[in-house]
C-alpha positions as MATLAB code, in Angstrom:
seq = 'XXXXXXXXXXXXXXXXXXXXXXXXXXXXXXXXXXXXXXXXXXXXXXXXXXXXXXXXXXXXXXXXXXXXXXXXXXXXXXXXXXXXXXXXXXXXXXX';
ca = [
     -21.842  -19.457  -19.464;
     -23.235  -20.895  -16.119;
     -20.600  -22.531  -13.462;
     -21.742  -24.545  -10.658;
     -18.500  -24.766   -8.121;
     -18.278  -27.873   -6.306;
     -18.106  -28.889   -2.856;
     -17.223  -25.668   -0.066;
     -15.788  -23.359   -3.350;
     -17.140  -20.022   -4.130;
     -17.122  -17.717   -7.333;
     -16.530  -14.709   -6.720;
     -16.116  -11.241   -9.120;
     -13.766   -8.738   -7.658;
     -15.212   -5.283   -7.130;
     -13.577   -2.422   -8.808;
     -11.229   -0.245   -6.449;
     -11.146    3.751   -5.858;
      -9.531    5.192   -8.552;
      -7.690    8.343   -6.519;
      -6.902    8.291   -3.302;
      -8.230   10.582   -0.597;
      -6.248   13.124   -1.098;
      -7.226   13.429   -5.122;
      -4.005   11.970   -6.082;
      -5.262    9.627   -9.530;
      -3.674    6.154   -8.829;
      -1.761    4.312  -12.192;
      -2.823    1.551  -13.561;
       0.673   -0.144  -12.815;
       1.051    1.140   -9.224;
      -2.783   -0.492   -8.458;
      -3.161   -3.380   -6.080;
      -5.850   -5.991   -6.947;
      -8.801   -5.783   -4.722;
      -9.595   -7.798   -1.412;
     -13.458   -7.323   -1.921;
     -15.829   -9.232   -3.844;
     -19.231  -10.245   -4.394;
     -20.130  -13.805   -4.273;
     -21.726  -14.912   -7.959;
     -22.291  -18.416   -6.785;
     -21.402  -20.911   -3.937;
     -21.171  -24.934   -4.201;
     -23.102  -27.262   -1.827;
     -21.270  -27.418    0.838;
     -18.068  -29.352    2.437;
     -19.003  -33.179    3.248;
     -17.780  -33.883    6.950;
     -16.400  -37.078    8.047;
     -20.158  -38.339    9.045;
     -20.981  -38.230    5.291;
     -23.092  -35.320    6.014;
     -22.583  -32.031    4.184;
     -22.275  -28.965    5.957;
     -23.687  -25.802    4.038;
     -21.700  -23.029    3.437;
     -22.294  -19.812    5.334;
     -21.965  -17.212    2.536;
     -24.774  -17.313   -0.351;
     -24.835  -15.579   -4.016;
     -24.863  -11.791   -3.429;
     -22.911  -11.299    0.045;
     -20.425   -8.759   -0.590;
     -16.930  -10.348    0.869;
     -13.318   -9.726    2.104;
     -10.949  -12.541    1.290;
      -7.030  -13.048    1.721;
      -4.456  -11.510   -0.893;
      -3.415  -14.482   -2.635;
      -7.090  -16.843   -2.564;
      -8.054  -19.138   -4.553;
      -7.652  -19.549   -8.234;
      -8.217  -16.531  -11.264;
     -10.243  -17.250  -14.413;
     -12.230  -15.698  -16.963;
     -16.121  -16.261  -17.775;
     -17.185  -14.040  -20.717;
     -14.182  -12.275  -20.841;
     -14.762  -11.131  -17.358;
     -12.431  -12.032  -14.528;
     -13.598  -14.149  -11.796;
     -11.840  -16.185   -8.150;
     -12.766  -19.659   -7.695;
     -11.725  -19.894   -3.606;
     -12.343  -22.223   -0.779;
     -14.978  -21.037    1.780;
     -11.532  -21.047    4.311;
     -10.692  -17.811    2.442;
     -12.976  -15.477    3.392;
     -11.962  -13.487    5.707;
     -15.675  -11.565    6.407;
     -18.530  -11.120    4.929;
     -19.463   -7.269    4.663;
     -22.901   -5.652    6.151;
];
């Protein structure tokens, strides 16, 4: 299945966290917090400004991306669970 988000949304898939932690110490499944990292799958065409001209979004399909705890909205594509967000919550993108 293909999704197109609209206007300044983004789609992004969450990228799988460290299992232990540093010290080897193997983190449960119910004690995990969901990761703030993601790579963008695919971006919408940007916001429309009060000129009636669209501004285009600075992140693109690949950028690898922090974004706040609670963003945007959680839904499943293929049985695979994806974030539709705003553009406003991304935090960074990562280098």
């Amino acid at each position: 299945m293909k999704i197109k988000p609209m206007n300044d949304r983004v789609l992004v898939l969450r990228v799988a966290e460290e299992q232990k932690t540093a010290g080897g110490i193997i983190i449960p499944d119910t004690a995990k917090e969901k990761p703030q990292e993601g790579k963008v799958i695919s971006v919408g065409s940007g916001k429309m400004g009060d000129d009636g001209k669209r501004t285009a979004l600075e992140v693109k399909a690949g950028d690898r991306v922090l974004f706040s705890k609670y963003a945007g909205s959680e839904i499943k594509i293929d049985g695979v669970e994806h974030i539709f967000m705003r553009e406003d919550d991304i935090l960074g993108i990562l280098e």
